[in-house]
C-alpha positions in Angstrom: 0.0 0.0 0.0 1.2 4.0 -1.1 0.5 5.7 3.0 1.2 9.5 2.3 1.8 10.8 6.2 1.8 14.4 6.6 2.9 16.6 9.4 3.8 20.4 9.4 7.6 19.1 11.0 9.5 16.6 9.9 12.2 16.1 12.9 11.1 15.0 16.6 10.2 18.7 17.4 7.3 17.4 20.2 5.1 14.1 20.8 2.9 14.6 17.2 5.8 14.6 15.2 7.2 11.4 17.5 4.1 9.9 17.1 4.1 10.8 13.1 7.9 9.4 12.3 7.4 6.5 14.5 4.4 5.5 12.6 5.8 6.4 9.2 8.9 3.5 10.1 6.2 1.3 11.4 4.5 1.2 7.7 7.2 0.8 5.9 9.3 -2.3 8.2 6.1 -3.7 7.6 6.2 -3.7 3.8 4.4 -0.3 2.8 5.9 2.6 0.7 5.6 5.7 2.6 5.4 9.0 1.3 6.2 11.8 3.5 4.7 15.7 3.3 5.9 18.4 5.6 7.7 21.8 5.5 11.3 22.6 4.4 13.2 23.2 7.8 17.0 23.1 8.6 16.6 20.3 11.5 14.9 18.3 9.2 15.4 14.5 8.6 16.5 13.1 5.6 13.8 12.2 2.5 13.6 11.6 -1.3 9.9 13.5 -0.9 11.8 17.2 0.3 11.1 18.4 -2.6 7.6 18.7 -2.2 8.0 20.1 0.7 6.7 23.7 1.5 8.7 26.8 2.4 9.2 27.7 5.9 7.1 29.3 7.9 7.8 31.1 11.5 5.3 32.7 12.8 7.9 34.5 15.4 9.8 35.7 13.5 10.0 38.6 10.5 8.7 41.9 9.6 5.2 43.0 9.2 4.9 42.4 5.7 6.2 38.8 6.0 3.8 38.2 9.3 0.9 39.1 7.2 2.0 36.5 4.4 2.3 34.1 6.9 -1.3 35.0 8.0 -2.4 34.6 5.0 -0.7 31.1 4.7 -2.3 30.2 8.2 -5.9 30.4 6.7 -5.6 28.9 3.5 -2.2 27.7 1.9 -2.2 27.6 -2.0 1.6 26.7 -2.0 1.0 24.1 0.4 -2.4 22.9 -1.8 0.0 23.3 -5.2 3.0 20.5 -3.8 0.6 18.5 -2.4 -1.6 18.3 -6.3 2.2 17.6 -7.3 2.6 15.0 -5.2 -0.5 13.5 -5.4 0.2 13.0 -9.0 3.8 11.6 -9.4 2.8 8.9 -6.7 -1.1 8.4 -6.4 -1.2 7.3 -2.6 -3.9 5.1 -1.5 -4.5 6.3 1.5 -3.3 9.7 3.3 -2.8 9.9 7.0 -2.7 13.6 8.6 -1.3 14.4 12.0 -0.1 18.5 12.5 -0.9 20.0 9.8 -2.3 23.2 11.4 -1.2 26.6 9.9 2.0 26.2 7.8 0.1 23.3 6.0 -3.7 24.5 6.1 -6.8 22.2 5.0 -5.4 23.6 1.6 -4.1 20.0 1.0 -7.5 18.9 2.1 -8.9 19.6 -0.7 -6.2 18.5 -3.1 -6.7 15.1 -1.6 -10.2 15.4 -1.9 -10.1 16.4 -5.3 -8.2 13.2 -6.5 -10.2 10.9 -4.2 -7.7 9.8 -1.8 -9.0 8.4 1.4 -8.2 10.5 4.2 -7.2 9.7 8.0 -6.1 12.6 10.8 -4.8 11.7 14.0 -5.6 14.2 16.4 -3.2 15.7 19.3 -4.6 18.6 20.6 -8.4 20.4 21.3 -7.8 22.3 17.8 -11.1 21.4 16.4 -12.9 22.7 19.3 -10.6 25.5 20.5 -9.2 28.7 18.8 -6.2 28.4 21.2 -5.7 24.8 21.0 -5.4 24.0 24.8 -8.9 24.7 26.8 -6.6 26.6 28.7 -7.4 30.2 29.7 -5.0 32.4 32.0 -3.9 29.0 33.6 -7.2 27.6 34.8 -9.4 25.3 32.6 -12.1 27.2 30.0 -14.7 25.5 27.5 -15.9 28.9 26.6 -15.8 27.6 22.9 -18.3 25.2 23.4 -20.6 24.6 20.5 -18.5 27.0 17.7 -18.5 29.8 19.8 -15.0 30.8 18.7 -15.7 34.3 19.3 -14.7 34.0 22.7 -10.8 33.2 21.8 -11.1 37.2 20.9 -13.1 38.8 23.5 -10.2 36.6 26.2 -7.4 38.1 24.4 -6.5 34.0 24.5 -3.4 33.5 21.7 -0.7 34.2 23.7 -2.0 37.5 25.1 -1.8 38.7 21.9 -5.3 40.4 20.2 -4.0 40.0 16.8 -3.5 36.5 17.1 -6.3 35.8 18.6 -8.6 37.8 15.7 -6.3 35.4 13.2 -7.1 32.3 15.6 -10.8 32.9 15.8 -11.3 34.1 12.2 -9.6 30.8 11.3 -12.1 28.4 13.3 -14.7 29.9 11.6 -13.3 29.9 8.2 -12.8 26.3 8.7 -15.4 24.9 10.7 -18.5 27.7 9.6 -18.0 28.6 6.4 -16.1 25.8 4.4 -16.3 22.6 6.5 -13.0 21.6 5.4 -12.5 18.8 7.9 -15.7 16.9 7.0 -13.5 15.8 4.1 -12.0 13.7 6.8 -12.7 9.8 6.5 -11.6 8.8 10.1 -10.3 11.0 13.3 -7.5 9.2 15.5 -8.0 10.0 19.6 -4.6 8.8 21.4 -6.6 8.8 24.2 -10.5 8.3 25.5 -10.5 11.9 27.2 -9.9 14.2 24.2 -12.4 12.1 21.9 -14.8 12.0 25.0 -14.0 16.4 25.6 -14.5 17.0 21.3 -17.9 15.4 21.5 -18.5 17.8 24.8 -17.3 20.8 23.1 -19.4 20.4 20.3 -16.9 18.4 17.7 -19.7 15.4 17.4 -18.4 13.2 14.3 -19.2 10.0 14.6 -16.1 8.9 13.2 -13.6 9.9 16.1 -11.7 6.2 16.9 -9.4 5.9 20.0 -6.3 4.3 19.3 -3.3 4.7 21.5 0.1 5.9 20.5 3.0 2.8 20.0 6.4 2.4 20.8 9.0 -0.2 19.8 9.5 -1.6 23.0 11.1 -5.1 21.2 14.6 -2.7 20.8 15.1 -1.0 23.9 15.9 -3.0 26.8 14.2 -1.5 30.4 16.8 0.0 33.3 14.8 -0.7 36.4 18.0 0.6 38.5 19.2 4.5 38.6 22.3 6.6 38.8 21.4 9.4 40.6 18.1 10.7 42.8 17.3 12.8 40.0 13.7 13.3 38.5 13.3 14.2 34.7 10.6 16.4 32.7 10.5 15.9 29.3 8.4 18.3 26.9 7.7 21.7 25.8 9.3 24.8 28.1 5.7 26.3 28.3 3.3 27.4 31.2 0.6 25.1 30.7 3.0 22.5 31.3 3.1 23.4 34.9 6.6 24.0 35.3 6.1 26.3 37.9 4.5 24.1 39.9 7.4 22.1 39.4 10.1 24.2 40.0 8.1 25.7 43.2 7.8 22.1 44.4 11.7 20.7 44.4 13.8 24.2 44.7 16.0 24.5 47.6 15.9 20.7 48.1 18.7 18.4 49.3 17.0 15.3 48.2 15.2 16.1 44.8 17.2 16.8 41.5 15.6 18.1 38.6 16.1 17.5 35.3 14.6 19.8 32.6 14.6 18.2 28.8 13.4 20.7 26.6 12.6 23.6 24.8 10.2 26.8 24.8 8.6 30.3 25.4 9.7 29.7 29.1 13.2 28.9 28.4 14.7 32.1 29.0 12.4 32.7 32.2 13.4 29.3 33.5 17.2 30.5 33.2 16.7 33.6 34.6 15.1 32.5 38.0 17.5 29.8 38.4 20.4 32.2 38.3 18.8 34.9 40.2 17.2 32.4 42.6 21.0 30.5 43.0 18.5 27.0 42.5 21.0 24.1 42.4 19.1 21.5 42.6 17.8 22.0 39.3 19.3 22.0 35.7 18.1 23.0 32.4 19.4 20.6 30.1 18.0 21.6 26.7 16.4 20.1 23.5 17.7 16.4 23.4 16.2 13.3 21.6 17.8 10.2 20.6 20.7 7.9 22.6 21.1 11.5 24.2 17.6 11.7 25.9 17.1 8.0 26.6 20.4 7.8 28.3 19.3 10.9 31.0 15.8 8.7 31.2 17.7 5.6 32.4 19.8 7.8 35.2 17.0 8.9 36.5 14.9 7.8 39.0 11.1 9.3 37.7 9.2 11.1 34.7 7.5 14.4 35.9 4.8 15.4 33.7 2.9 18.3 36.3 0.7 19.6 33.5 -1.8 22.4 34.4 -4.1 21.7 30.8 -5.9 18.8 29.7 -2.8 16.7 28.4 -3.9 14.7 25.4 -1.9 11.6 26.2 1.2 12.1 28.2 4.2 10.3 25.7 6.8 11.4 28.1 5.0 9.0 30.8 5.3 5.6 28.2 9.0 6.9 27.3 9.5 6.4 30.7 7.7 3.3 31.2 9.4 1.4 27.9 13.3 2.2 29.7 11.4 0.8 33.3 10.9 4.7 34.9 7.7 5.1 37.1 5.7 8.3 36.8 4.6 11.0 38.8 1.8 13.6 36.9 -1.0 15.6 37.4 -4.4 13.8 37.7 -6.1 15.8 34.5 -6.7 15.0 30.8 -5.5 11.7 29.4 -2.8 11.7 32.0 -4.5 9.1 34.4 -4.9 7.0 31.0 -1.6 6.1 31.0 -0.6 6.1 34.8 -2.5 3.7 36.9 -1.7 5.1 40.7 0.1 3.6 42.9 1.3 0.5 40.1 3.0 2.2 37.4 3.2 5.6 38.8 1.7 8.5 41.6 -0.8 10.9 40.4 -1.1 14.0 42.2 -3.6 17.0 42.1 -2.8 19.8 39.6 -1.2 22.8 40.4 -0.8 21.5 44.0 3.2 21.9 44.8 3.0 20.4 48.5 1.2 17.3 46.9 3.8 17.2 44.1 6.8 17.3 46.4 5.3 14.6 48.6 4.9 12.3 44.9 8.9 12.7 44.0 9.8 12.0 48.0 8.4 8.9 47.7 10.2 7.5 45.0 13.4 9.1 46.4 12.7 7.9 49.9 11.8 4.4 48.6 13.5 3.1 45.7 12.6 -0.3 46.2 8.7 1.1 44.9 10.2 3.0 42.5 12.0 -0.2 40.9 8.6 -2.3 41.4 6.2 0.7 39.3 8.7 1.1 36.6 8.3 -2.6 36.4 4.9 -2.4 36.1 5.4 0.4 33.8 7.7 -1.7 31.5 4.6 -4.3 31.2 2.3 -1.7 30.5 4.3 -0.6 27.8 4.8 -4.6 27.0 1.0 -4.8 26.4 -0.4 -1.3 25.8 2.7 0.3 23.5 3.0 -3.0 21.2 3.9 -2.0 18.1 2.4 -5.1 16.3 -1.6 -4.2 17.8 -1.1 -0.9 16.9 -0.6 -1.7 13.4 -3.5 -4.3 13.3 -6.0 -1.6 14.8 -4.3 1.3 12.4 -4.9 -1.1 9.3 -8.7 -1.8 10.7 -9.0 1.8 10.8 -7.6 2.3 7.2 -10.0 -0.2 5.6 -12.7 1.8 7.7 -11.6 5.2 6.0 -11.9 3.3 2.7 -15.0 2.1 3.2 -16.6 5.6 4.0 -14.7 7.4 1.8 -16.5 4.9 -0.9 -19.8 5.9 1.0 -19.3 9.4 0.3 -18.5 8.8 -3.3 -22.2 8.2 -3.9 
C-alpha cells in the first residue's frame, strides 16, 4: 500500500511529530511505501519527498509584511495545496494519514486530496477542532468557553498568547474552517490517542461520529528497560511552556537536598526558566536543553522518575510511556489523558494539579523508597509490553484504514 503521512515538521520537534515518524517506520518495516509531506526546515530528517516540501514558515519571526504573508498562509495555503496536487500526482497514494498540519500546512491539502479521491485519515493531538487556542486553557485555569463553535470567545479573552492579533487570526480561522467551508468533513476517520480528548470534542461540540481511540505505539522489542538508577534525579521531558506546569514544578523541588531536577526541553519559558535559576542561586535544578535520541534515553535511564505536572488537559502524556518502555515510574497531574496512562500507585503517583506540596510529597516517595520506585517502573515496563506494542497498533491502524476506505467509498455516492 502507497500511505502518504503528513505533518507540518518533519524532525522530533514534540510528541505529534514522534508519534508521526514512529508511525511512518512502522509502515514501511512492515512492507508499505511511505510517502512523507511536511515543510522545508533546517533540522529536518532526511527524504527523497523534500522536494515537495513547502517553504518555511515562523510565525515568530519577521517583519510586518512577511507576518501578514504568513497569516495569509495560516488560513488557506495555495503553495502548500500546489505541492501536495504535485505529489498526489507523481505517486497516487492510496490512503493519506494527517497528524499536524495546522497553519503552515492548512486544510489547503485537504482539498487536493479530496479532489483526486484519496481516502483521508487525521490523527488528532490537541483540542484544535474545538478550540481557537488549542489547549482549553485560559489564563492558567481550565475554559470550555468555545463550546458549541463559539470561537468568538478566543477574541473577547485576548486567548493566543496575550496577543489580540493572534487571537482575531485564531478565531477568524475556526470559523473559516469549521463555519464557512467545513473543510475537515473531508475527513474519512479521526484518530484520539486517548478516551479523554475524543470523549471532551464530543462535549465541546466536535460530534463526528467517526472519532476512533487508538493509543500511541512504541518499539518496545529494541530497547531493553533500566529498572535501576544513577542518581536521585527526576526528569521532565516536553515543551518549556506554562501550561505545562513548570512552575508548579520548580516551586515544588527548589532548595531541596534530596530532589534533583532535570529539565529536557525547549520553549517560550526557556529564558524565564534560566533567569530564575540564576537569580534564585537553585541548584538543585538544571536545564538541560532540547535532546532526543541515545542523548535523551540515556538521562531517562539515570534517572529515577518522569514528571509530567501539566496544568491543561494533556492529550496523552508520551513522556510518561518513554518512561515506562526504559522501566521509569511516573509522577503527573491527575487531569486530561494523564491518568490513562498512569495507573496510581502500580505504574506511577498521580497528584492533584497545580498543587506543589502534593507534588513534592509524589517525587519523595520515589526518592525515599526506591525499592517502589523499581517495582512501578516494572509495572510500567509491562504496560508498555502490552499497551505500547507496536504489532496491535498496526493491526488496529490497518482496521482503521479499511474503515476510512470504506466511507470514503460511501461518500462517493
Amino acid at each position: 500500500m502507497k500511505i502518504l503521512l503528513a505533518n507540518k515538521f518533519f524532525y522530533p520537534k514534540g510528541g505529534a511529530e514522534t508519534a508521526f515518524l514512529q508511525t511512518g517506520r512502522l509502515m514501511e518495516k512492515m512492507g508499505h511505501k511511505v510517502i512523507y509531506f511536511s515543510m522545508k526546515h533546517p533540522m529536518n530528517l532526511e527524504t527523497p519527498y523534500k522536494k515537495y516540501f513547502v517553504s518555511n514558515v515562523d510565525y515568530e519571526r519577521g517583519g510586518l509584511a512577511y507576518k501578514a504573508k504568513a497569516a495569509l498562509k495560516l488560513l488557506y495555503s495555495f503553495e502548500a495545496g500546489r505541492k501536495m496536487e504535485e505529489l498526489i500526482q507523481d505517486e497516487r497514494p492510496d490512503i493519506a494519514h494527517l497528524f499536524n498540519i495546522y497553519h503552515q500546512l492548512s486544510p489547503s491539502i485537504l482539498y487536493s486530496l479530496k479532489r483526486h479521491s484519496v481516502p483521508i485519515v487525521m490523527t488528532l493531538n490537541d483540542y484544535k477542532m474545538a478550540c481557537a487556542s488549542y489547549l482549553l486553557l485560559y489564563k492558567g485555569k481550565i475554559c470550555k468557553s468555545c463550546r458549541g463553535g463559539n470561537y468568538y470567545e478566543c477574541l473577547l479573552k485576548n486567548c493566543v498568547k496575550e496577543s489580540r492579533l493572534k487571537s482575531l487570526l485564531n478565531t477568524f480561522e475556526m470559523y473559516l474552517h469549521h463555519k464557512v467551508f467545513h473543510w475537515y468533513d473531508v475527513v474519512d476517520m479521526f484518530i484520539s490517542p486517548s478516551r479523554f480528548l475524543q470523549s471532551k470534542l464530543h462535549e465541546m461540540g466536535f460530534s463526528q461520529d467517526n472519532i476512533i481511540h487508538l493509543s500511541h505505539f512504541s518499539n518496545i522489542e529494541d530497547i531493553k528497560p533500566s529498572f535501576g538508577h544513577e542518581d536521585d534525579s527526576v526528569i521532565y521531558v516536553g515543551r518549556l511552556s506554562k501550561e505545562k506546569g513548570l512552575d508548579t514544578l520548580i516551586n515544588a523541588v527548589k532548595g531541596s537536598d534530596r530532589i534533583h531536577l532535570k529539565i529536557v526541553g525547549d520553549g517560550p519559558m526557556r529564558e524565564e526558566i534560566e533567569e530564575r535559576i540564576r537569580k534564585e542561586g537553585i541548584r538543585n535544578i538544571r536545564l538541560l536543553g532540547h535532546k532526543i535520541g541515545s542523548e535523551l534515553e540515556q538521562e531517562i535511564r539515570k534517572s529515577r522518575a518522569v514528571v509530567l505536572p501539566s496544568l491543561c488537559y494533556e492529550v496523552y502524556g508520551l513522556s510518561i510511556t518513554e518512561g515506562y518502555v526504559l522501566g521509569k515510574p511516573a509522577v503527573g497531574a491527575n487531569i486530561g489523558g494523564i491518568p490513562e496512562v498512569i495507573q496510581d500507585n502500580v505504574t506511577g503517583l498521580l497528584f492533584n494539579p497545580g498543587d506543589e506540596i502534593d507534588l513534592r510529597k509524589k517525587i519523595e516517595f520515589f526518592i525515599e523508597n526506591p525499592d517502589k520506585a523499581v517495582e512501578m517502573g516494572k509495572n510500567g515496563r509491562r504496560f508498555a509490553e502490552v499497551e505500547l506494542n507496536p504489532k496491535i497498533y498496526y493491526e488496529r491502524l490497518m482496521q482503521i484504514y479499511q474503515m476510512a476506505f470504506e466511507r470514503h467509498k460511501i461518500n462517493k455516492r
